[in-house]
N, C-alpha and C positions, 0 to 999 in steps of 0.2 A: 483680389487677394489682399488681405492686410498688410499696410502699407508700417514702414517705421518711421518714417523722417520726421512726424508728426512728433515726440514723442519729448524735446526736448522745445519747451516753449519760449517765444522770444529768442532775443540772443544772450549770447553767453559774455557774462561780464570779463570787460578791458580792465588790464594793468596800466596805472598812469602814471608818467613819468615824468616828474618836475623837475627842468630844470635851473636851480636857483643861481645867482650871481651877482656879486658886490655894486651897488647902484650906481656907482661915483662915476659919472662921465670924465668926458674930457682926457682920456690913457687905462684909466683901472681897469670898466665894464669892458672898455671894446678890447683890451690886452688877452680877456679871457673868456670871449663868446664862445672860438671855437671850440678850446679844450672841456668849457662847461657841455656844450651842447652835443659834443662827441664821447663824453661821459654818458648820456641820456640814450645817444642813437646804441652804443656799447651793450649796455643794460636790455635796453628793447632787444637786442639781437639775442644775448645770451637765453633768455626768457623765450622768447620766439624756439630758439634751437634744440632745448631740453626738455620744456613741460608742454604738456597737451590737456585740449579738455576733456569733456569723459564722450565724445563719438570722435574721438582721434585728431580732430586736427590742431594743429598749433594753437597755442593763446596769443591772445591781439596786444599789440601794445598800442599806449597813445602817449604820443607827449605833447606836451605845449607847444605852442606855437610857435614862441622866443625863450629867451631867457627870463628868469623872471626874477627882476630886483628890488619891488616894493609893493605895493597892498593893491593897487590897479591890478598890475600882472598876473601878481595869483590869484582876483576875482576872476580874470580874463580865463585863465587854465582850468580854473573853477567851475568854470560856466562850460568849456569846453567839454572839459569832463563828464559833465550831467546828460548835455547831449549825446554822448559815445558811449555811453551805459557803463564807466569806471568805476569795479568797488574794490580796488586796492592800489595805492595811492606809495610810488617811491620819489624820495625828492633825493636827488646828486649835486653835487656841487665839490668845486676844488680850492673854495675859498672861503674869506668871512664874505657874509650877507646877513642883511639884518631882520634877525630873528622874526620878531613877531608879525613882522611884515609878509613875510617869503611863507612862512609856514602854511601846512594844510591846516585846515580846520574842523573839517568835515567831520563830526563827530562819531560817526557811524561804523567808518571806512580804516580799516588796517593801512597803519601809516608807518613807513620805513625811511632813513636819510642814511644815504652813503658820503661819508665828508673823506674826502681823498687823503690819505698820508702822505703829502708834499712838506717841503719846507720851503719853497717857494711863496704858496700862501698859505695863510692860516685858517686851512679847509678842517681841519680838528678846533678851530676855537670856535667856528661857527657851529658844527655837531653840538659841542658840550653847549654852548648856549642855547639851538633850537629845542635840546633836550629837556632843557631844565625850562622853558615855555612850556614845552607839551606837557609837561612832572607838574606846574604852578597851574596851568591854565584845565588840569583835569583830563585830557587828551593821549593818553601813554602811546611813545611811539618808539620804534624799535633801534636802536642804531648801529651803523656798521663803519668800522674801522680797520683799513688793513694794517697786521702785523709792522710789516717793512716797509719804511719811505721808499716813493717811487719818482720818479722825474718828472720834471712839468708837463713834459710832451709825450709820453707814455700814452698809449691807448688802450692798451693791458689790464684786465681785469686780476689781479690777483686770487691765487686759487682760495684762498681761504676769503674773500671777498666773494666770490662768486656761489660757494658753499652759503653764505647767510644768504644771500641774495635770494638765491634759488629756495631754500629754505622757507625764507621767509613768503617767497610769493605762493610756494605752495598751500602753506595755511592761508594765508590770506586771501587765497582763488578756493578757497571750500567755504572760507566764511563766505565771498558774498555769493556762491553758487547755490548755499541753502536757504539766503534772505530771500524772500517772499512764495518759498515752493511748500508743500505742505507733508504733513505725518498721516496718512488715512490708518485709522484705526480700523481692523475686520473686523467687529464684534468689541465685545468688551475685557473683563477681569479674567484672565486664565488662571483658574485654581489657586486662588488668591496670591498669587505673583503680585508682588508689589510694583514691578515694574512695567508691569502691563494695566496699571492706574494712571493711565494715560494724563499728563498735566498741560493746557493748555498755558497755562502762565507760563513756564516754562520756556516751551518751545518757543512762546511770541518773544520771553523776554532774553533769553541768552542765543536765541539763533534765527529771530525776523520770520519766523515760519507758523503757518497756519495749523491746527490740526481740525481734519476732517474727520466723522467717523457713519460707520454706518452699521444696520445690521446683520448678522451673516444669514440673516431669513434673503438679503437680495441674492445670494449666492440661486437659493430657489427660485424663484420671482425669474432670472435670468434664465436658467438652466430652463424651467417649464416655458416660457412664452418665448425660446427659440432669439434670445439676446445677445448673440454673438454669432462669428463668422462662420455661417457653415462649412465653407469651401475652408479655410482655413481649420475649422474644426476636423474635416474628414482629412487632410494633409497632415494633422499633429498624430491622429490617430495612429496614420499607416505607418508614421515613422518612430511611435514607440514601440510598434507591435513587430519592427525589425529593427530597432535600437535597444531598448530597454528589456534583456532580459528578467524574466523572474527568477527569483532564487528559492529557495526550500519555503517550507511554511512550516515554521517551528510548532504552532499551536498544537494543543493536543487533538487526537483524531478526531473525537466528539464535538471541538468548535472550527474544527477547518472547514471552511466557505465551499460550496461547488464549483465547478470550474464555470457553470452560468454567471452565477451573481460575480465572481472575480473578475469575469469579462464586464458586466455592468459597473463593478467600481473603476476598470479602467476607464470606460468611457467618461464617468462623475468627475474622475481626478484631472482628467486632460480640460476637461468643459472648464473646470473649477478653475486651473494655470490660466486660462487664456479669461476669463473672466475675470482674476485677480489683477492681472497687466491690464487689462480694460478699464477696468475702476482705478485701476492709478494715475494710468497717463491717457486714457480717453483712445478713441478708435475712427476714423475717418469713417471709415467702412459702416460702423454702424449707423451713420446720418444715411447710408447709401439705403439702407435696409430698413431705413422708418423712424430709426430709434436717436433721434439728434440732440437728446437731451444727454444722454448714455454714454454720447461719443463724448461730449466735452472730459469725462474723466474727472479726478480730482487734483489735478497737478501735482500729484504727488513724489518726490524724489525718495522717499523708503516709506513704508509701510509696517504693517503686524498683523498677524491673523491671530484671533482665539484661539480658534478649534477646540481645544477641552474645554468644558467636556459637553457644555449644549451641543455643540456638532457633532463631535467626536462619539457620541455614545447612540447616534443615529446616522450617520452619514460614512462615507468613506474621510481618514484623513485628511491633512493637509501636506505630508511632508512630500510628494510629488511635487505638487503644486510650489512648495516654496524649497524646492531642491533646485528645480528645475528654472527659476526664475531668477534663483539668486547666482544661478552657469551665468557662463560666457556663452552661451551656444546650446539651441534650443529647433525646433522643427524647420524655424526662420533662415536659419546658419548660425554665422557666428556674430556675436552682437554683444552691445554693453550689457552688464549683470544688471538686473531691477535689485533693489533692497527691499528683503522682506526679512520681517523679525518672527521667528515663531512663538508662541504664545500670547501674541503680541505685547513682547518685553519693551515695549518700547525705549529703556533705558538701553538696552543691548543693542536695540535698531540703530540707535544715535550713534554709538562708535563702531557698529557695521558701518554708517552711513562716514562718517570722519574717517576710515581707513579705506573704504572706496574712492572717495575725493581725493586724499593723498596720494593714492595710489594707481587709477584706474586700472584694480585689480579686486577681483571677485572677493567675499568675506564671508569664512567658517563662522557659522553661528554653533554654539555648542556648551553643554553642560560642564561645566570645573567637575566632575564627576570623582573621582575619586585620586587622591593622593599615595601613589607605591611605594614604600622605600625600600632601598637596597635589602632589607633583609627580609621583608615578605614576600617579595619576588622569589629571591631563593628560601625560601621556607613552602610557597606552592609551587613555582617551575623547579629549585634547584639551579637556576641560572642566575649566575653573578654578573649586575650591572655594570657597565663601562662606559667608557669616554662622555657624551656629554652627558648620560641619563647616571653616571656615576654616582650622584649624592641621590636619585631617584625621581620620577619624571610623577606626571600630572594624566591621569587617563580623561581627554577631553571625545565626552562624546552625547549623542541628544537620537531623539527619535525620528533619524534617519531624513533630516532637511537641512543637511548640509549643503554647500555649492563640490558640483563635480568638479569643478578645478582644482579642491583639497587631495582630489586623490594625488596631486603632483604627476602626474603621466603629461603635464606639457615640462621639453626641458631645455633647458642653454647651457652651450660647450659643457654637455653628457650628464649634467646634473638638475634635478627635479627643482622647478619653479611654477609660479601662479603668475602668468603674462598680462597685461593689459589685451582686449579682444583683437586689436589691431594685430598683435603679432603675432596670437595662436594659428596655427593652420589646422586645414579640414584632419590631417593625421592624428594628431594631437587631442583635438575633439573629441574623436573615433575614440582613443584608447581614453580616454575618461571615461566614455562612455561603456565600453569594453572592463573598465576595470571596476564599474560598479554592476551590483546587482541588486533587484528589486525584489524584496521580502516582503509576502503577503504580512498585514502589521497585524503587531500582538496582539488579538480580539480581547482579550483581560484589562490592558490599557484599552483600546482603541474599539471597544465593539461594534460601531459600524463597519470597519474594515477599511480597506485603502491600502497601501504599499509603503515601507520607509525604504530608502537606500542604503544601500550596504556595499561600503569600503575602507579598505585598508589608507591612510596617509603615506606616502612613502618618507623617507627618516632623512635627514639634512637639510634640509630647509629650511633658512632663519625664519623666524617667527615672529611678531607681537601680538598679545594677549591682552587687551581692554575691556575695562570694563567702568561704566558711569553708575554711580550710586547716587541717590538724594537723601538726604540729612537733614535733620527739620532745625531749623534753625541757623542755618547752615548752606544748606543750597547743595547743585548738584558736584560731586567728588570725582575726579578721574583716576582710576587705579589703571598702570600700565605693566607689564611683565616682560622682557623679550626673551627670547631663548632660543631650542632647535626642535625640529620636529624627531623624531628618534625610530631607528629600525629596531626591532625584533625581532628573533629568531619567529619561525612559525607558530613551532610549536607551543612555541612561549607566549606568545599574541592570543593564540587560539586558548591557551589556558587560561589568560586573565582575563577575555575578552569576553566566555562564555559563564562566568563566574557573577556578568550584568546580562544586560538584552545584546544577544551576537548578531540579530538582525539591522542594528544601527551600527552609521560609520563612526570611524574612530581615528583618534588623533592622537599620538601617544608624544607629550610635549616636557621638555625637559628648559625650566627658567635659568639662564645666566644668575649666577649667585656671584653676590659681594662681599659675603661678609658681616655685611651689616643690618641691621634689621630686619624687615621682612624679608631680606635677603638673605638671610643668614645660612639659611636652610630650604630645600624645597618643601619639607613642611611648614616652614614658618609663610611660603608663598600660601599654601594653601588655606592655612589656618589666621591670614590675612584678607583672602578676597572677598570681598564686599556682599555678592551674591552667587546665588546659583547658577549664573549664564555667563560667560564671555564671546568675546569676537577676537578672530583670531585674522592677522593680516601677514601675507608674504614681507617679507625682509622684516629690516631692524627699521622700525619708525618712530621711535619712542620719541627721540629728542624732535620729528617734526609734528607729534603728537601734542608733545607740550608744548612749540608756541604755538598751533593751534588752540588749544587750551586758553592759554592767559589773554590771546586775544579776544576772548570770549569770556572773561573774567571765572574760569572754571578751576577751581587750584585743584592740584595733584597730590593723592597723600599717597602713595607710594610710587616708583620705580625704580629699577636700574639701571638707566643710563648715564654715560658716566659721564661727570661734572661738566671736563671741556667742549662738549655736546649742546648744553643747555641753554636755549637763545631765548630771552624774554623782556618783554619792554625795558628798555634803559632805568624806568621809573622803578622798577621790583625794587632796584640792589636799594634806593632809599627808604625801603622797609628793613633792612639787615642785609647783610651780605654774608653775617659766618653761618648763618644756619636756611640755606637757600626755601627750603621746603614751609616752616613758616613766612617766609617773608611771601611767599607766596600766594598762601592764607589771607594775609591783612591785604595785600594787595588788590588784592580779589575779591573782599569785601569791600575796601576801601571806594575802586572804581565802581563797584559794580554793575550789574549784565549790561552788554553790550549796549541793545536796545530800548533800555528801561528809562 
């Protein structure tokens, strides 16, 4: 049976942790080994205790050896480093040390300094110093300051210390989890979607990543010459044919399917899921069965399928196949979500793929579909909008390849959430599973046939909505939204729901407003967003969104997150500090891509 442990290659990159300190023998250095290097052990723990990578277990830390107080020591931690597969790099310290000396250099590697709020020693004059090396020497690195002086002998993380900390490491454990993994493109341009013009420059240069591509004729090529797991094939089978009910078949009488050939596109749709996770991440199993070229995979960490309309207009769909990959929990059990982009938007895939990493939590792909306000709702239902959908909400919805963990049926103390795989149970699964149903798809769109999902989101569920745009001259944009997921009456759902295709799930999503700008209004969100797709991720991620982002020199032209949220290399504010959002801009041109 196919196995998974395969599935994440190598290991998973270490957080490193330097600890720096004042060089001066003879009383200085040795007055402040321990506190320096129980700063470093503090840090590793904190980091060890809160974040995981994406198959559950804790992230590693490493620290140096010693203390490190001159340009030896951090070649020494340096070297350390390389060996332990380190690509995010924190230096602590509670004193002055000399800058240029101590500093990472690594030009690659997301770089953070916590300088202790003492008055003991001057652990803030050494921060503002290493900062303005890293701003001079072209290096941006992030810095962290607690609010309140603390005492020499403290062990104590401060909580607002420990918020960037975490923070930060979370962005900086996705940058380097997508340096060297790859974007497998499933075919090519869907219906001229600009964002499924897949950009190799791109990817190499703002995120170290390869793009793969192939054509969706291997999707054939497989299916006919028997290239994947039978035994696991006849296992997927049984368990959609007692999981996955079907639901109505809208189509009119004259192009609805027999109940033969529907049985046939089930069998297509299940080959096609377990075929698409093959071509990603490659299959042990297939070396067993002949095929060892097959198994290697494309090392792929997110993906994109075409499907329209070369396939789509002969084949059964794709949104089975990328519903059911982009779950937690699949024929196998319960397991990490694959990223799959539908139409292959690859732009969409990319912040599927940065809200998965922050998160390890599954990600709504889905259409910005149509924008409601409070008074055409009641002008078609008669029901007047409230609480958060009050100024009026966003109807997010796509042709039925959503992840079944949008339905929100997994929850915490009695309120609807999207879990990491770890902490979903088999119940929970079930009623995801239970709360969707499978719609023979629109043969008008879809004339091969296939199945999209269909369900309801349930309402209360913080949200953010992203989405990466390219701009020619310009580079790639990140548009962020946060806000709630929103209930509806039934009948009110089913009225504006069947008003589009009722056969697709659906998201009815209401953005936190500002006031200001695009925020002004929820149609100013709408009549703001960049493209036709977003990704939509459980909770409020925005503000770790964006320093993901500037680590990756990607500047943000909208969100609302609010200000004291906002963590980004020390170096931005010497672009301007009154107007954050330009300074952001130059910034981001100034360094430019990561990798470049």
């Amino acid at each position: 049976m196919t196995q998974q442990a395969f599935r994440w290659k190598g290991e998973f990159p270490k957080i490193g942790i330097r600890p720096t300190i004042d060089g001066r023998r003879k009383g200085v250095r040795e007055s402040l080994e321990e506190q320096t290097m129980n700063m470093a052990i503090g840090v590793a723990k904190l980091i060890k205790d809160h974040l995981r990578y994406p198959d559950g277990s804790p992230v590693e830390c490493v620290i140096a050896d010693g203390t490190i107080g001159g340009v030896a020591e951090s070649a020494a931690a340096a070297a350390k480093f390389a060996r332990e597969n380190v690509g995010v790099s924190i230096t602590v310290t509670p004193c002055w040390c000399y800058g240029t000396e101590t500093m990472d250099m690594d030009p690659s590697v997301p770089k953070a300094i916590w300088g202790f709020n003492g008055t003991e020693r001057p652990g803030a004059v050494y921060l503002a110093a290493v900062l303005s090396a890293h701003a001079q020497k072209g290096l941006p690195a992030f810095g962290i300051y607690g609010e309140d002086v603390q005492d020499a002998g403290t062990t104590d993380i401060p909580e607002d210390v420990k918020g960037k900390l975490l923070g930060f490491a979370r962005a900086g454990l996705a940058v380097a989890l997508m340096k060297g993994k790859s974007y497998l493109s499933m075919g090519s341009v869907s219906m001229g979607i600009a964002g499924s013009i897949v950009s190799d420059s791109f990817f190499q240069d703002y995120l170290g990543m390869r793009t793969e591509y192939i054509d969706m004729s291997e999707y054939n090529r497989r299916m006919n010459e028997g290239i994947f797991d039978p035994v696991e094939y006849e296992k997927a089978l049984a368990w959609v044919k007692e999981n996955c009910k079907e639901g109505p078949d809208n189509n009119p009488a004259h192009l609805q399917s027999s109940r033969e050939r529907k049985d046939g596109e089930w069998e297509t749709v299940v080959k096609m899921a377990i075929i698409a996770r093959d071509l990603m991440v490659g299959n042990p199993r297939l070396a067993e069965l002949g095929f060892a070229e097959e198994a290697q995979g494309h090392n792929a960490i997110v993906s994109g399928f075409q499907g329209q309309r070369q396939w789509t207009d002969h084949m059964p769909n794709g949104d089975f196949m990328e519903a059911m990959l982009n779950s937690s929990f699949d024929w196998n059990g319960i397991r990490a979500p694959y990223i799959v982009a539908t139409e292959n938007d690859s732009l969409n895939g990319v912040v599927m793929l940065f809200g998965y990493l922050l998160t390890n939590t599954a990600q709504i792909f889905a259409d910005v579909r149509t924008y409601w306000s409070p008074d055409a709702v009641e002008r078609v239902t008669g029901h007047k909008l409230s609480g958060a959908a009050a100024g009026g909400m966003l109807h997010l919805i796509n042709s039925g390849a959503a992840t079944l963990d949008g339905t929100g049926e997994q929850t915490k103390d009695g309120r609807p959430v999207m879990k990491p795989f770890w902490e979903i149970t088999p119940e929970e699964a079930q009623k995801c599973l239970d709360a969707t149903s499978w719609r023979p798809a629109s043969v008008e769109y879809f004339r091969g046939g296939g199945f999209s999902s269909d369900f309801l989101t349930r309402g209360g569920m913080p949200m953010t909505m992203s989405r990466l745009n390219m701009v020619k001259g310009v580079g790639p944009v990140l548009q962020i939204a946060e806000g709630y997921s929103v209930d509806l009456p039934a009948d009110v759902h089913e009225t504006l729901d069947k008003r589009t295709d009722p056969t697709w799930p659906t998201t009815w999503f209401a953005p936190t407003l500002t006031g200001d700008g695009a925020f002004s209004s929820v149609y100013d969100v709408m009549d703001n967003w960049g493209a036709n797709h977003g990704s939509i991720s459980y909770g409020h991620i925005g503000a770790d969104l964006i320093t993901l982002a500037s680590m990756l020199r990607i500047p943000v032209s909208m969100h609302n997150v609010p200000k004291s949220k906002l963590f980004r290399p020390r170096a931005w504010g010497l672009f301007g500090t009154a107007e954050s959002e330009g300074a952001d801009y130059r910034a981001c041109s100034n360094f430019g891509p990561l990798y470049k």
